[in-house]
C-alpha positions as CSV (number, residue, x, y, z in Angstrom):
1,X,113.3,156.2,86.7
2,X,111.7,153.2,88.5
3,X,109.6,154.1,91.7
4,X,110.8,152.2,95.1
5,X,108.2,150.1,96.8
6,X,106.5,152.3,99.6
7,X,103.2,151.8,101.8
8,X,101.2,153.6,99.0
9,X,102.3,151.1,96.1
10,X,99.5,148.8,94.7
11,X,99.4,145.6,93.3
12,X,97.5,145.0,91.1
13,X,96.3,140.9,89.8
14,X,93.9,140.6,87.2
15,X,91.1,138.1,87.6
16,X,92.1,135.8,85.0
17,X,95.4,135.3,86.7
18,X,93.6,134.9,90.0
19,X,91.7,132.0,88.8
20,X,94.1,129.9,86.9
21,X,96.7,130.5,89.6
22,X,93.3,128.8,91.5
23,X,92.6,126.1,89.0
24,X,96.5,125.3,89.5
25,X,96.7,124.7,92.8
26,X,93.8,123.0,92.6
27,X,95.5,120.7,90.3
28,X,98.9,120.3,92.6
29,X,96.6,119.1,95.6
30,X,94.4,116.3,93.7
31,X,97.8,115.1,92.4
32,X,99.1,115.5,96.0
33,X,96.2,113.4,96.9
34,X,96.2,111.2,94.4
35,X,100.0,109.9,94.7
36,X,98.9,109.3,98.6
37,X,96.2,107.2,98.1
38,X,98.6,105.2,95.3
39,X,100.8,104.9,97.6
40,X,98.7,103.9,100.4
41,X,97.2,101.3,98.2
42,X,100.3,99.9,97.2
43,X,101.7,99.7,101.2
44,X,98.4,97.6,101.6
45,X,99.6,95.4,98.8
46,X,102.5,94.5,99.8
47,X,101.4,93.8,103.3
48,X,98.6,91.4,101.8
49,X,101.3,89.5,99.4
50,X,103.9,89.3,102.6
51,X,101.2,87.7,104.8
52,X,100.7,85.2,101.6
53,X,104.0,84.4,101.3
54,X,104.2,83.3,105.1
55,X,100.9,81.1,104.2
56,X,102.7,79.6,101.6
57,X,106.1,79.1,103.1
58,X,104.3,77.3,106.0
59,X,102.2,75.4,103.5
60,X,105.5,74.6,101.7
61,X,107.4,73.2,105.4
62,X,104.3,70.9,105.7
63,X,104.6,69.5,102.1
64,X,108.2,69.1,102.6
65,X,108.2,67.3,105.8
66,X,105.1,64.9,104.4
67,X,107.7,64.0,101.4
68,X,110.4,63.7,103.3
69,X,108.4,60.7,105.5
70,X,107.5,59.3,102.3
71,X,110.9,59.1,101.3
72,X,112.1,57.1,104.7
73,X,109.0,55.2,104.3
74,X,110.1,54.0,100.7
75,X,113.6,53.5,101.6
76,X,112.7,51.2,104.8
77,X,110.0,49.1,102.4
78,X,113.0,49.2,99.8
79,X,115.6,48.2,102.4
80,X,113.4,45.4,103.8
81,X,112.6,44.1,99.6
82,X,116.6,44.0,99.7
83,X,117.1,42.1,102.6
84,X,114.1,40.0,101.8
85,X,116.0,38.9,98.1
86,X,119.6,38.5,99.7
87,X,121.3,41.3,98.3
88,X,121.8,43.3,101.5
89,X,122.3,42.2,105.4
């Protein structure tokens, strides 16, 4: 028959469990570690590429705006060619 656990029972853990259990944990806190700082690294990538797109957007507005008056500017020098030939009042 099996003995019930009492204040006398002992436990006993052999030294080559001891330290891989060790070497283990070891292991689970550098990967612990290491998927922090990936993910730390990626959160500072993201925030780099969102403050470039706002660059870019803004940088994109300007172009627009700088075609769009070259656009009105070639239709008024078109419009005035027209009227200058006689094909349009």
């Amino acid at each position: 028959m099996q003995k019930a656990i009492d204040g006398n029972s002992q436990v006993h853990i052999s030294v080559q469990f001891l330290i891989k259990s060790m070497i283990g944990l070891s292991m689970l806190i550098a990967a612990y570690y290491n998927i922090q700082m990936k993910f730390a690294s990626l959160d500072r990538n993201i925030g780099d590429l969102e403050d470039k797109v706002t660059v870019l957007t803004a940088s994109v507005e300007g172009m627009e705006q700088e075609h769009i008056k070259e656009l009105e500017e070639t239709v008024q020098e078109q419009k005035s060619l027209l009227q200058k030939i006689g094909f349009k009042k």
